[in-house]
C-alpha positions as CSV (number, residue, x, y, z in Angstrom):
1,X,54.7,-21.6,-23.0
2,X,56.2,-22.2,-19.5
3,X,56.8,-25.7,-18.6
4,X,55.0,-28.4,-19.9
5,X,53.1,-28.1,-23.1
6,X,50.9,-31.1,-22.1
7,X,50.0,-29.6,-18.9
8,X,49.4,-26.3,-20.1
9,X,46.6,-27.5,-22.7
10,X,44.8,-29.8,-19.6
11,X,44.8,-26.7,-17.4
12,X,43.7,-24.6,-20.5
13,X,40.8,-26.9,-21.8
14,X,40.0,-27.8,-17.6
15,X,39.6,-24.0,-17.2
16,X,37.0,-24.0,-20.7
17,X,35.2,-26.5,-19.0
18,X,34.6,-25.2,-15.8
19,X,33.7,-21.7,-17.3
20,X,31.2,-23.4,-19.5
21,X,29.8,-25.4,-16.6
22,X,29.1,-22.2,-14.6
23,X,28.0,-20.2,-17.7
24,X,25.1,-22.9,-17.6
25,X,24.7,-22.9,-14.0
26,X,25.8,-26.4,-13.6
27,X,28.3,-25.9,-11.0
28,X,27.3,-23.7,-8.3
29,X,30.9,-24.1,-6.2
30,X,33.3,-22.1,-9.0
31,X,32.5,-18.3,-8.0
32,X,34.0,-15.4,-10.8
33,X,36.7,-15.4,-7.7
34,X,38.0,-19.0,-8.2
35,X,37.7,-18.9,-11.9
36,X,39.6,-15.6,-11.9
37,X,42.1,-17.3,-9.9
38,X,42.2,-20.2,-12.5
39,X,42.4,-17.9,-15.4
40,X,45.9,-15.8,-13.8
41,X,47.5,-19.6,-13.3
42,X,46.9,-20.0,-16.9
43,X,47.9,-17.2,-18.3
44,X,50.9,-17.6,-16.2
45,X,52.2,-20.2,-18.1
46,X,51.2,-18.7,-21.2
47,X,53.5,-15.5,-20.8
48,X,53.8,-15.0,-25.0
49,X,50.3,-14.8,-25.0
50,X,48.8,-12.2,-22.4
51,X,49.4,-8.7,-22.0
52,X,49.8,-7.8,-17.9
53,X,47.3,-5.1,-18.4
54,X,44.4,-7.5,-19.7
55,X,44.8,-9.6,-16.7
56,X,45.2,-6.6,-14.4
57,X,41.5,-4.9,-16.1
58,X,39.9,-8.2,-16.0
59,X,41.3,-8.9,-12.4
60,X,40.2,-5.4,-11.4
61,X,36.7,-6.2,-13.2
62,X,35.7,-9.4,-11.7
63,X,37.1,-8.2,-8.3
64,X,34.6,-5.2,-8.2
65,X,31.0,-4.9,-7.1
66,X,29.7,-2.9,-9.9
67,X,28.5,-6.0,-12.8
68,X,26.6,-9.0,-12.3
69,X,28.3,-12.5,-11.9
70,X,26.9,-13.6,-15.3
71,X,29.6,-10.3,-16.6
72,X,32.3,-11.3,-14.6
73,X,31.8,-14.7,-16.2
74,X,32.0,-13.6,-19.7
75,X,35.2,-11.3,-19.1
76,X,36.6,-14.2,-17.7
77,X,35.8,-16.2,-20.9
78,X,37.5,-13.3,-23.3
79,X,40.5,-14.0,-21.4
80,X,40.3,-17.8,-21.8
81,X,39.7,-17.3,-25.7
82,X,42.4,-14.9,-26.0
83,X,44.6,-17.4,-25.0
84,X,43.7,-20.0,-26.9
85,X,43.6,-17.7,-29.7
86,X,47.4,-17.1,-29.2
87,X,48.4,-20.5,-28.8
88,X,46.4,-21.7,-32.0
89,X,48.4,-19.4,-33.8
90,X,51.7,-20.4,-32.3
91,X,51.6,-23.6,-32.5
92,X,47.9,-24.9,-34.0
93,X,44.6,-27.2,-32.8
94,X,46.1,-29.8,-30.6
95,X,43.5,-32.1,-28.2
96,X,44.9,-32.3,-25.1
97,X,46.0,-35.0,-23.7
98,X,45.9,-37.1,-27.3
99,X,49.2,-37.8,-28.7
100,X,50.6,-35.2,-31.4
101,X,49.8,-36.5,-34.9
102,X,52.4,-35.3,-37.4
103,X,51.0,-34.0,-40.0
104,X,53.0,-36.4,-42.9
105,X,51.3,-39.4,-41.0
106,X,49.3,-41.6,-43.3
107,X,46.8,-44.2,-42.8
108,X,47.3,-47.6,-42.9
């Protein structure tokens, strides 16, 4: 992770949420274009986590004419969950922007 961890899970669950708001239609401003966009800043600060050449084919995919939007959409989405797969592994289910809860807390 590059920078802050905090600020890498808000742009990473922001990202999830706009993709899921355009998957359903709901949000007819973010084309494949700007989510792409979105998607390279994240995995940006995720360097661990993403292979160049998945972000170059699903660049090159999304940028072409040849598939539908609703495609370019769900390419985009792999990329997202890949990740998040990564970072779960590294480092485990954190909500972000909720404070980290050690896991030797116990209730009052």
């Amino acid at each position: 992770m590059v920078g802050n961890m905090e600020s890498g899970r808000r742009e990473l669950a922001g990202l999830g949420d706009a993709l899921t708001m355009a998957e359903r239609g709901l949000d007819g401003q973010q084309s494949p274009a700007a989510l792409m966009a979105r998607l390279l800043r994240v995995a940006r600060l995720y360097p661990k986590a993403v292979d160049e050449t998945l972000m170059w084919q699903i660049t090159d995919l999304v940028a072409g004419r040849d598939i539908a939007d609703s495609f370019k959409l769900v390419v985009i989405r792999m990329g997202w969950a890949s990740i998040l797969q990564a970072e779960f592994k590294a480092h485990g289910l954190q909500v972000a922007g909720c404070p980290k809860i050690h896991r030797h807390a116990r209730a009052a």
